[in-house]
Structure formats: structure tokens, C-alpha cells
N, C-alpha and C positions, 0 to 999 in steps of 0.2 A: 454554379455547376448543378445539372440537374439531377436529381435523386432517383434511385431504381425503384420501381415496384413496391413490389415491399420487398511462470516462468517463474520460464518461471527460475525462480529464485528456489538453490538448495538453501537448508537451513542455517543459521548460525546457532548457538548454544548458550544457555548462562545454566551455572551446576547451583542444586541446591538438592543436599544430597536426603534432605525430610521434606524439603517444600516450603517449610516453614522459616528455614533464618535467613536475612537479606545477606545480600553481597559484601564479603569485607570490606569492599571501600567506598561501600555506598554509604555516604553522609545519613544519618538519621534526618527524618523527615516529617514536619508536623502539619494535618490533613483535617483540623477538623471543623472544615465547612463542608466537606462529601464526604461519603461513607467510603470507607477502606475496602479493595478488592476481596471477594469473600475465599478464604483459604478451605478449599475440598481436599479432604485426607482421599490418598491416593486407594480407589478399589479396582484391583485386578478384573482387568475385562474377558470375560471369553470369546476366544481366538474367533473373528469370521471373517469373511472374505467376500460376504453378502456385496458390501460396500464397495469391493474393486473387482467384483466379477468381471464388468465387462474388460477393463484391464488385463487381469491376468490370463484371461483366456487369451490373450496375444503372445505371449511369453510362453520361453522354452519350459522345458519342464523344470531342467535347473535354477530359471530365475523364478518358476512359482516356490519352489522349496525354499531359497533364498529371499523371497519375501516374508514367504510365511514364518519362517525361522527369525527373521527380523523384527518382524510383529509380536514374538512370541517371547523375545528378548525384551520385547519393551513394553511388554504386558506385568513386568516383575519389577520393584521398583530396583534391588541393586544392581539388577543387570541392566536396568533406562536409566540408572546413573551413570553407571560405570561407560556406556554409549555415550551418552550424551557430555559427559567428560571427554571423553577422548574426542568427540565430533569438536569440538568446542574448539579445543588445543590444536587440530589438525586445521577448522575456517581460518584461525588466527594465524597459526605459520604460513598458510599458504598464500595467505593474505600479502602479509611482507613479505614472502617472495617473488610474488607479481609486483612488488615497489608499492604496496597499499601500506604506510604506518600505522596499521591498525590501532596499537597500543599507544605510540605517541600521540595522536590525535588524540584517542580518550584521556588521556592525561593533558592535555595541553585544552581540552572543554571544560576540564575539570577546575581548571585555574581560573576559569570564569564562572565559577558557580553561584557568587554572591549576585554577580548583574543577572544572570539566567533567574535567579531566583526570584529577586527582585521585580523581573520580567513575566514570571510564574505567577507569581501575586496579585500582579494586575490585570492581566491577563484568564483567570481562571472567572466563567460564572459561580458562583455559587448556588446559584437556583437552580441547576442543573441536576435533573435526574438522570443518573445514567443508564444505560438498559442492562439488564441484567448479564445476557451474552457478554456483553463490555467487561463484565467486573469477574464474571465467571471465567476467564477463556487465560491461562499463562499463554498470551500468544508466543512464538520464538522459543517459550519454553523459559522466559523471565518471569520470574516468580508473581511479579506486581502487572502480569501483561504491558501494555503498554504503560503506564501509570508510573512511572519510573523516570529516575534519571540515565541509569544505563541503558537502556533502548533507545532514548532519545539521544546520547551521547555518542552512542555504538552506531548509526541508524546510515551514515553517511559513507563508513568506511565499509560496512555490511554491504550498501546496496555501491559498490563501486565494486566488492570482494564478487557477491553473484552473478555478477550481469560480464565477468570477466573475459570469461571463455564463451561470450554467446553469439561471438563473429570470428572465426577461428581466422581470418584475414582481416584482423586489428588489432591494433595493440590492446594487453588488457587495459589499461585505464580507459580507454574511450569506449569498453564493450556497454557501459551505463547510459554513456550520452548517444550510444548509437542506437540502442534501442527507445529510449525515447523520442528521437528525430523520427524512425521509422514510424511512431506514432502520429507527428504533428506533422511529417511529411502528406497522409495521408487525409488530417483532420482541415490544414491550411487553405488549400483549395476550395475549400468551401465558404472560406469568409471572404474574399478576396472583394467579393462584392459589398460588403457592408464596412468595412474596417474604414474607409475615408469618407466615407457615409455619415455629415451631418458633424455640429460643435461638440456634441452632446457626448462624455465620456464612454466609451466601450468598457463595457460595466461584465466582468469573468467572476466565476463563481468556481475553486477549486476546490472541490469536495474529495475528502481524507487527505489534507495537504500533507502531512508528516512534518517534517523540517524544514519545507518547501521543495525541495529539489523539482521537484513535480514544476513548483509555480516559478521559479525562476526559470527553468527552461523554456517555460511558454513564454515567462515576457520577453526575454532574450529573442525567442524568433517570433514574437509581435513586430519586435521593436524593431526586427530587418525586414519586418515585408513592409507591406504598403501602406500602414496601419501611422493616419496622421491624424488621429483622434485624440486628444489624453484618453490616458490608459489608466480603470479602475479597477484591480484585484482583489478578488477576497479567498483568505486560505482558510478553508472551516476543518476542524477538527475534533476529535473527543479528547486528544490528550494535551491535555495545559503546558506539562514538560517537551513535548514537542514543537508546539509553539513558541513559546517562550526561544528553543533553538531557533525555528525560525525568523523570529522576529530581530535576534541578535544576526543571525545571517542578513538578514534583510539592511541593517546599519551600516554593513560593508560591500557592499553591491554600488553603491554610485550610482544609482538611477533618479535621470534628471528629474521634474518638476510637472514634467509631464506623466510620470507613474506613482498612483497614490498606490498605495499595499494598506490592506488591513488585515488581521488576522483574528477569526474569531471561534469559542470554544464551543463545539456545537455538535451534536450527530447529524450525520449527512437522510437518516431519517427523518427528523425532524427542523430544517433548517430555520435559524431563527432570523428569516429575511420577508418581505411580504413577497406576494405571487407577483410576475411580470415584471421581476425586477433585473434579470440579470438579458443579453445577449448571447451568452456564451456558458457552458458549463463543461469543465470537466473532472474525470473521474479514473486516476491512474492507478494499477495493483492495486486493489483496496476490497474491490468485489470478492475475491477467494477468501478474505477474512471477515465473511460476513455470514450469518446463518440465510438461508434461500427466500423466509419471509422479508430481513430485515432488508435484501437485495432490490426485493419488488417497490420496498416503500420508499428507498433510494430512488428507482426509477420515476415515482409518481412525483417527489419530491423536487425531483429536476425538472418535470415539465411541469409544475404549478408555478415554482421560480420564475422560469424560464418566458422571454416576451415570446409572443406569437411571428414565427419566421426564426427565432433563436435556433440556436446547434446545441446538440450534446455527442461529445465525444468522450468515448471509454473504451479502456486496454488493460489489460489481466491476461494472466497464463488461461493458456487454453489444456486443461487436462485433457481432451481428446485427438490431441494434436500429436501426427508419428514423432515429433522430435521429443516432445515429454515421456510418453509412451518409451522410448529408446532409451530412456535414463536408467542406470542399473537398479535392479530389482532393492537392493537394503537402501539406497540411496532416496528410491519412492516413499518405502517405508517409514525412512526418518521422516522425512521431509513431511509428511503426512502427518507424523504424532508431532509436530512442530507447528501445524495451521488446524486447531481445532475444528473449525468449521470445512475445510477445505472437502471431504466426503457431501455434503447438503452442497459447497458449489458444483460439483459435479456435475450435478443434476437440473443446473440453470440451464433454460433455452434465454438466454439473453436476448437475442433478436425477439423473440416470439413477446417477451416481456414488454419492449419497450412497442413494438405494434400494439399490443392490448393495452397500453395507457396511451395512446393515441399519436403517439411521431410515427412521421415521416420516416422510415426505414432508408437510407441512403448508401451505406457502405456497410458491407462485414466481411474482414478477410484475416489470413494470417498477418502479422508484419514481420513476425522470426518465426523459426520452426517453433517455438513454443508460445506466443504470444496469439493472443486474437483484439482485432480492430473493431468494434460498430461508430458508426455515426449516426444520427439521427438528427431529423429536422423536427420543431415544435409547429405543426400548420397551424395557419392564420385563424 
């Protein structure tokens, strides 16, 4: 196909009501081949709106005061506890009442913590430097950011919980798989020409795989289009406990002989693959939880990988999209002191990013009211 020219997710909760003591049912846990996420005593910030200017100036006058007042709530720690307690208890119910067992599932992960672990173990670099944003950031608002069993445990029924209501004409369980299809709907057409192309494995590179969800849906619809290559996978990640999930997902999947999966621990910055090794890379919700430098080197990172004529494809909420914009004003708010970095992605021109490190600009559109699409080609 030839190339032109040139969500989002409300938050979930985890309470800790100093920041500092883990979750009662999180197993103690011994870490010391990497350095431990560094714990910042909480300092009150002064209120500004610098950061969602262009935002708010869209909003009634009512919903500026209701941000601001929500901002202003969680500028204080009893009152961002007592919030983010109550958010927490309200993701959870509503959760199983959409038919999501939130809590059963975490309990029924939890009964495999020895093999997880086990899996954690072998699976972790130890050489690995982490970046500092990584270790600084409670993403979601878990104490240990990602670096956690609870994130990684919670990570499947959370993004089934947000993506619920995001096709008000589907059932919630399939609001998750539909916004991904909308992605690969858009990205597929593009390979149709290389996928039966040759013995030689089609070699994917899924950069922030999380628990996989991302990577299984894609080989799921490899494996139905035209694609009569073996199929090579790699899910890279910075968090070992999320692998480790995925890897134990991965043993239950049934995937014949023709798909190798590997899963390896890595920042999508720094990928530890040589240049011109992958055909394929993608990159789903992952960009908003990155600071705007570490985004750029993500970009350069995928076309160094990446063979000449390779795709890249990438999908994240789009903050300047009317459907995110339409979300209630405390709901922004939370949702915002929930993705540390999310104000610096604001401010991405993704398109412009990935032309200035040299692809082929081919696709960028919405695929849901809150969602944005690029694809890009690696030229020859």
C-alpha cells in the first residue's frame, strides 16, 4: 500500500496512605541485583494550569472550577488519599459489575506466584540500568510504579475495566479487543505484501509489551491473515514482573511450532537487539507514560532496529482529541496525577518526530474518539 506524503484509559488506584508501606497482600520481595524504586516524600505543589491551558480553555466555566478544585484536592496528601481510595473501590465495583472479576483473578494470579517468580528470576537482566523516570514515577499510583507484583497482576482485568465503555455499541468485555483491532485493522494492510514473502522468519519487535496483551493480539491476527512465514516475536519490557506474567500467559496460548515468542527485559530506549533486525515493530499505550525526551529515543530506537522497508506502528490516547477533551473535568484531573509524565506527552508531535528520524510517514488518524494511529515506513 502506498504511503502519503509525509485513551485513553481512566485510572485505576492502589492506596498507600504515606507512600511508603507496600500493599497488605503483597508478598515481601527480595531485589537485590537492581536498585529499589526511589521513594519521594510527597511536597505539595502549587496549583497551575500552565500545563492544561489549552484544555481548559475548552471547558464551561463550571468544569474549570471542577478541575481546578480537583487539582487542588490532590495537591494535599489526605485529601489524594482519601480520592484516590475511594477512585480505587469505585474502578473495582464497577469492574464486576461490567462481569470483569477483578478481585478473583488477582487472587487466582496470586496462586501462581511461585512459578511467576521463578519466571521473574530468569527472566530479569541484572545489568540493567534503569532510567531514572522508570524508578522515579508511581505510575497508576502503585507505590513501586511498575516494579510490582500488583500491577503486573491487576494489569489484565484494569485494561479490560477501561477500554469498557469505549464502543457504547459493544459489549463491555470486548470494548479492549475492539480498540486494539481498530489499531491493527489500520496497521495490517500494510504488510500484506511481505508477510508470505520469502522462508526466512518474520521477525516483530513489541516494544512496552506489558503482560503481552498487546503481543498476543497481534499474532492472533498474523496468524489469520496471509502471513505463511514462521512467526518471530519479541516482547521487550522494563518490568521483569510483567513478563514473567507474560511469559506464563504465553504456556497457555497453544501456539503451533510455527511461533517462537521471546520475552526480553529491556527499555524500549535502549533496545538490546542489533540494528536491521526486526521487520515489523510495534508500540501500543506506552508513549503517554514516557517523559517527551525518552519518546524521541523510542522513535530513533525503532528505526535503527528496524530492516530497511520495515513498518512501525504506534497507538496511545490522543489528548487533543474532542472525545478525551469531553471526559468530565475531576475525571481529567485524576487521571492526569495517575500518568506522571502524561502533561510532557502533551506536548508530542509524534508525526513530526518520527519524519525527523527518517520514516516514511504513511498513516495518522484517529482509530476511537480518544485514540491516535501513526504508521510509518523505515525507506530503503
Amino acid at each position: 500500500m502506498a504511503c502519503l506524503g509525509s485513551s485513553t484509559a481512566l485510572p485505576f488506584f492502589v492506596l498507600s496512605p504515606t507512600g511508603r508501606k507496600r500493599d497488605a497482600h503483597r508478598a515481601p520481595r527480595e531485589r537485590p541485583h537492581y536498585p529499589q524504586p526511589v521513594r519521594r516524600s510527597f511536597t505539595p505543589r502549587v496549583l497551575t494550569l500552565r500545563a492544561t491551558a489549552a484544555s481548559t480553555s475548552q471547558r464551561s466555566l463550571s468544569s474549570d472550577w471542577a478541575y481546578a478544585a480537583t487539582q487542588l484536592a490532590l495537591a494535599f496528601p489526605p485529601t489524594a488519599w482519601a480520592l484516590k481510595r475511594l477512585g480505587r473501590s469505585m474502578v473495582i465495583r464497577r469492574a464486576e459489575q461490567l462481569g470483569i472479576p477483578w478481585r478473583r483473578n488477582y487472587w487466582l494470579m496470586q496462586m501462581q506466584r511461585y512459578e511467576l517468580e521463578q519466571r521473574r528470576a530468569r527472566l530479569v537482566n541484572r545489568d540493567l540500568v534503569y532510567p531514572r523516570y522508570y524508578l522515579d514515577a508511581q505510575f497508576h499510583t502503585y507505590t513501586d510504579g511498575n516494579l510490582g507484583w500488583m500491577p503486573a497482576l491487576e494489569v489484565e482485568s484494569s485494561a479490560l475495566s477501561v477500554h469498557a465503555r469505549l464502543f457504547p455499541d459493544a459489549p463491555p468485555l470486548e470494548g479492549d479487543r475492539r480498540l486494539r483491532d481498530t489499531f491493527l485493522d489500520r496497521l495490517l494492510p500494510y504488510l500484506r505484501s511481505v508477510l508470505a514473502d520469502g522462508p526466512e522468519p518474520y521477525r516483530v519487535l513489541d516494544m512496552g509489551c506489558s503482560t503481552g496483551r498487546s503481543t498476543f493480539h497481534l499474532i492472533d491476527r498474523l496468524l489469520q491473515s496471509e502471513l505463511v512465514r514462521p512467526l518471530e516475536v519479541t516482547g521487550l519490557d522494563l518490568s521483569p514482573f510483567m513478563l514473567a506474567v507474560a511469559e506464563w500467559y504465553a504456556t497457555h496460548r497453544g501456539y503451533d511450532e510455527g511461533v517462537r515468542m521471546l520475552w526480553k527485559h529491556g527499555a524500549a530506549e535502549d533496545v538490546p537487539e542489533p540494528s536491521n533486525a526486526f521487520n515489523l515493530v510495534t508500540c501500543s499505550l506506552v508513549t503517554h507514560e514516557l517523559p517527551q525526551t525518552a519518546t524521541g529515543k523510542l522513535i530513533r530506537e525503532a528505526h535503527r532496529v528496524l530492516r530497511p522497508g520495515g513498518m512501525l506502528g504506534m497507538m496511545d490516547s490522543d489528548p487533543h482529541s474532542d472525545g478525551f477533551r469531553s471526559l468530565p473535568a475531576p475525571a481529567l484531573a485524576i487521571f492526569r496525577s495517575t500518568e506522571p509524565y502524561f502533561a510532557e506527552y502533551e506536548k508530542v508531535d509524534v508525526a513530526r518526530e518520527l519524519q525527523d528520524t527518517g520514516f516514511e510517514l504513511c498513516l495518522t488518524e484517529n482509530n476511537t474518539t480518544r485514540h491516535r494511529t501513526w504508521i510509518a515506513r523505515k525507506t530503503q
